[in-house]
N, C-alpha and C positions, 0 to 999 in steps of 0.2 A: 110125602115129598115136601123137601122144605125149601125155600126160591130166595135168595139173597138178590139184593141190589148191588151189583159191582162199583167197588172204588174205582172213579173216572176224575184224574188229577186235571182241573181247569175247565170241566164239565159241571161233574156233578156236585157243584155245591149244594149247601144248604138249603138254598131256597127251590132247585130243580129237586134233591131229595125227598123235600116235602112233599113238594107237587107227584113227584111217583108215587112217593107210598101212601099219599091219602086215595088213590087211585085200589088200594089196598091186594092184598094178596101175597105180601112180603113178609117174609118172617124174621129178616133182620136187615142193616142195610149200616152196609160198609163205607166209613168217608176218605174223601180225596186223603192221599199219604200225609202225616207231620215229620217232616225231616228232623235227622237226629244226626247230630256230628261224636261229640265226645264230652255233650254238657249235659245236665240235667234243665229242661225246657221250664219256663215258669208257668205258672195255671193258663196266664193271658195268653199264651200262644194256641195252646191247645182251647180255651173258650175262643180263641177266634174262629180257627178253622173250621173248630166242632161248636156253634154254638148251641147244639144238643142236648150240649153240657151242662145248659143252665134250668134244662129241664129234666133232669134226673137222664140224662143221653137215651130220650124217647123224640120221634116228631112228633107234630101233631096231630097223630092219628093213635102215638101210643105204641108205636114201631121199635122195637130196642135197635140204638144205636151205638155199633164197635168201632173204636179207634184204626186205626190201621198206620202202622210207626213205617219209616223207610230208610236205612244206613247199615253200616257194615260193623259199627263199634257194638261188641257185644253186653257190657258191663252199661254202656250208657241208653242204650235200647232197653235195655232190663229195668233200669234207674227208671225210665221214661214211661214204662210199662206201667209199673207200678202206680207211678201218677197218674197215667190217666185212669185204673183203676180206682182209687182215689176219689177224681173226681167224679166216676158215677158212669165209665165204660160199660157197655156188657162184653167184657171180654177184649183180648188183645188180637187183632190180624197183622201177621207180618207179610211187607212187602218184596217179592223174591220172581218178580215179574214184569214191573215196567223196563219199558224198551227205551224210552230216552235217552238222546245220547248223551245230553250234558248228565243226566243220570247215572250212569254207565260210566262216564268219564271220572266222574267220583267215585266209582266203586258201591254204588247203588245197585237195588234193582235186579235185574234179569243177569247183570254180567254176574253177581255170585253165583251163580248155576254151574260157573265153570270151579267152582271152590264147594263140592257139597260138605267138607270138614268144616268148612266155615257158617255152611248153611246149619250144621249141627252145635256148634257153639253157641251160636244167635239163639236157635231155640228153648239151647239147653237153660243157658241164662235166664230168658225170658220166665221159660216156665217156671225155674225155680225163684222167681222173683215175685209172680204172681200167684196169689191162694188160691189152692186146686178150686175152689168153686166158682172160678172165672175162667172160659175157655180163653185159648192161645190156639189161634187160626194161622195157617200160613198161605199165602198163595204163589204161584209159582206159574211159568211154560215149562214146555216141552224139553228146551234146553234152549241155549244162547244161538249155536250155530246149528247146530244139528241136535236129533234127540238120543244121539248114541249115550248120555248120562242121565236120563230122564227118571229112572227106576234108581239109580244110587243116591239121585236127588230127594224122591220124595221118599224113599227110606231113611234117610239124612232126616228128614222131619221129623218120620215119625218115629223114629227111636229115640230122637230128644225129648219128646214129648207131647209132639203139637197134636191139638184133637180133633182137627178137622184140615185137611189141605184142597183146594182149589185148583183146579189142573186149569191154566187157559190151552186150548188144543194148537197152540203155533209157538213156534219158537220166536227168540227173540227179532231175529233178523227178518221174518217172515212179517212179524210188525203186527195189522190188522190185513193183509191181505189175505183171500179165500184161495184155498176151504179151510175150515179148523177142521185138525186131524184126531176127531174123535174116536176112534178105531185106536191109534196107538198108546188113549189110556186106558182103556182096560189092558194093556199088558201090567200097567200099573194097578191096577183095581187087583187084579190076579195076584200079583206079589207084597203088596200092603195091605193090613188090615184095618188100619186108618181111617173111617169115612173119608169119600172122596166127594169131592163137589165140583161138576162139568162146568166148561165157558166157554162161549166162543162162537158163534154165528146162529145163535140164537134167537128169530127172529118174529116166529109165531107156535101156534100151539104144536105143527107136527114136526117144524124143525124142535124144538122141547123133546119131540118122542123119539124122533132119530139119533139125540144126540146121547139121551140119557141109554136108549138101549144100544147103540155103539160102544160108547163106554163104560158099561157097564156100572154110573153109577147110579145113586140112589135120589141124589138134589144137585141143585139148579144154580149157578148166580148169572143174573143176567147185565149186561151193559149196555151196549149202542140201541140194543133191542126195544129197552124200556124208553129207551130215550128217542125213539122216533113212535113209541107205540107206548101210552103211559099205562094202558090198560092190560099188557102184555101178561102179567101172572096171574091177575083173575081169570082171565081168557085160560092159561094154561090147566088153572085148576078147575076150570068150570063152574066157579062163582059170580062170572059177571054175569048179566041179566039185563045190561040195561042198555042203553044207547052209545052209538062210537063215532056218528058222523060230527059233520062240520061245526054245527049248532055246539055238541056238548065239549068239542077240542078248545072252539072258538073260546067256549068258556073258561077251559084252563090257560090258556095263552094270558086273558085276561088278569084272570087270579095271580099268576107267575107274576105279571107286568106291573098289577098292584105293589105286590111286596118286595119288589124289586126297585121300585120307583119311592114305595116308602124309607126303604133301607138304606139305598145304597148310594152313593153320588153321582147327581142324573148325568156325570160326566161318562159315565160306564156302563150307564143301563141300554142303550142303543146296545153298544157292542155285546152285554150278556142278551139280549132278547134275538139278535140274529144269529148268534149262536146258537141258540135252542132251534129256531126254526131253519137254519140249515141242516139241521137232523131231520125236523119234520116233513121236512120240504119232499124227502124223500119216497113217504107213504103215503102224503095228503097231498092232490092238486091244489085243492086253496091257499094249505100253507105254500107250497110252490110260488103260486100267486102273490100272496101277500109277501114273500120274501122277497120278491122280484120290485115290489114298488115300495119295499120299507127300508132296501140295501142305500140308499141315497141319507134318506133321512138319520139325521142327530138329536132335533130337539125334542123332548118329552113330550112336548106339548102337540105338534104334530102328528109324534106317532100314535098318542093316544087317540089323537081322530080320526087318524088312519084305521088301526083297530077294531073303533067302534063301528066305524062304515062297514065292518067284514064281519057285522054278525050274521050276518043272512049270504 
């Protein structure tokens, strides 16, 4: 069983990436989308977003890291492919699943589900752009409003080429609210021979076991899951061993806080740090806690002593 880190656009950057997958148990780990209009992008767009890039597109634990493109031009998406193969992708993922609206509204995302002719040009492109020894991933819902085109969809993929598709279990309109309707891709799994890769309410080890044997697939990518619970795919594969409470979280909040505070302009690290723990807040009372007395706080320097005071 293989467990991907889901692309989460305004979430999961680079520095919340690392902190997952040094947590370890990932076998590769997809980044926020690189928007593509109808230009070919220059290197610096894609070293921003992925700055993965500059380490042969590994973290730092050694995790291969895929780009993940998002538009509807097909020639320029293939153009884009290519480059980030180039500069050292392991492989291309297309984006054929976010729900945004402003997304959507360009012709992004989930609304091509209502076009799977177009979802097969994108592909077809892509993969004959990229050398067969780089996969071309796609990820996808159910469908936009309903899942009555959900099997024409990911046959759409996978007869262009794609070698791996990602099923999130909700349509687009359904957003992230529950349940994800894992039952209705194995009618998928039945009719594509494609490895399939489940998503979608994914939250500890036996929703993992529910989801995969609903769906009948074979692997994992996880999202919100990882991001309230960093330990979540060790735990799934029965590698973890080690400690999960307050002490050892505390410590990754910290790590995260570092490299975020060294990075990034302290004008924005308040708002990425309560980001994250509005996730956590959700399985940890501490975190709970400490979100409730660090929501005020701006300056670095404060929160850093906030922080410190909540190691214990």
């Amino acid at each position: 069983m293989k467990i991907y880190l889901a692309p989460m656009e305004g979430l999961a950057d680079h520095f919340l990436r690392n902190i997952i997958a040094h947590r370890g148990g990932y076998d590769l780990v997809i980044t926020e989308f690189v928007r593509v209009v109808d230009q070919l992008l220059p290197p610096s767009v894609f070293y921003r977003i992925v700055p993965e890039l500059n380490q042969h597109a590994l973290t730092g634990v050694d995790t291969p890291v895929r780009v993940q493109l998002l538009g509807n031009h097909a020639d320029a998406l293939a153009r884009n492919a290519l480059r980030a193969i180039e500069l050292g992708s392991h492989g291309i993922d297309l984006n054929f699943g976010c729900p945004s609206k402003t997304v959507n509204n360009s012709l992004g995302g989930a609304i091509l589900l209502n076009e799977p002719e177009t979802l097969y040009r994108i592909v077809k492109a892509v993969r004959q752009a990229v050398p067969e020894e780089h996969a071309v991933s796609a990820k996808m819902r159910l469908g936009y409003e309903d899942s009555s085109q959900m099997i024409e969809c990911a046959s759409a993929l996978a007869s262009a080429g794609a070698d791996e598709i990602t099923v999130h279990a909700r349509t687009k309109v359904q957003g992230y609210a529950p349940p994800a309707h894992w039952h209705l891709v194995e009618e998928i799994s039945n009719r594509v021979s494609t490895p399939l890769i489940i998503n979608g309410d994914i939250w500890c080890d036996d929703t993992a076991r529910q989801a995969l044997k609903a769906s009948g697939c074979q692997h994992l990518m996880i999202g919100r899951g990882a991001v309230r619970n960093p330990w979540l795919a060790q735990q799934i594969k029965g590698t973890h061993s080690g400690s999960t409470d307050w002490t050892d979280l505390h410590a990754i909040i910290m790590e995260f806080w570092q490299a975020v505070t060294d990075q990034m302009s302290h004008r924005y690290c308040s708002g990425r740090l309560k980001q994250w723990l509005k996730h956590l807040k959700e399985s940890n009372p501490r975190a709970a806690d400490l979100y409730l007395e660090l929501r005020p706080l701006t300056d670095v320097a404060e929160i850093t002593e906030l922080l410190t005071g909540y190691r214990n």
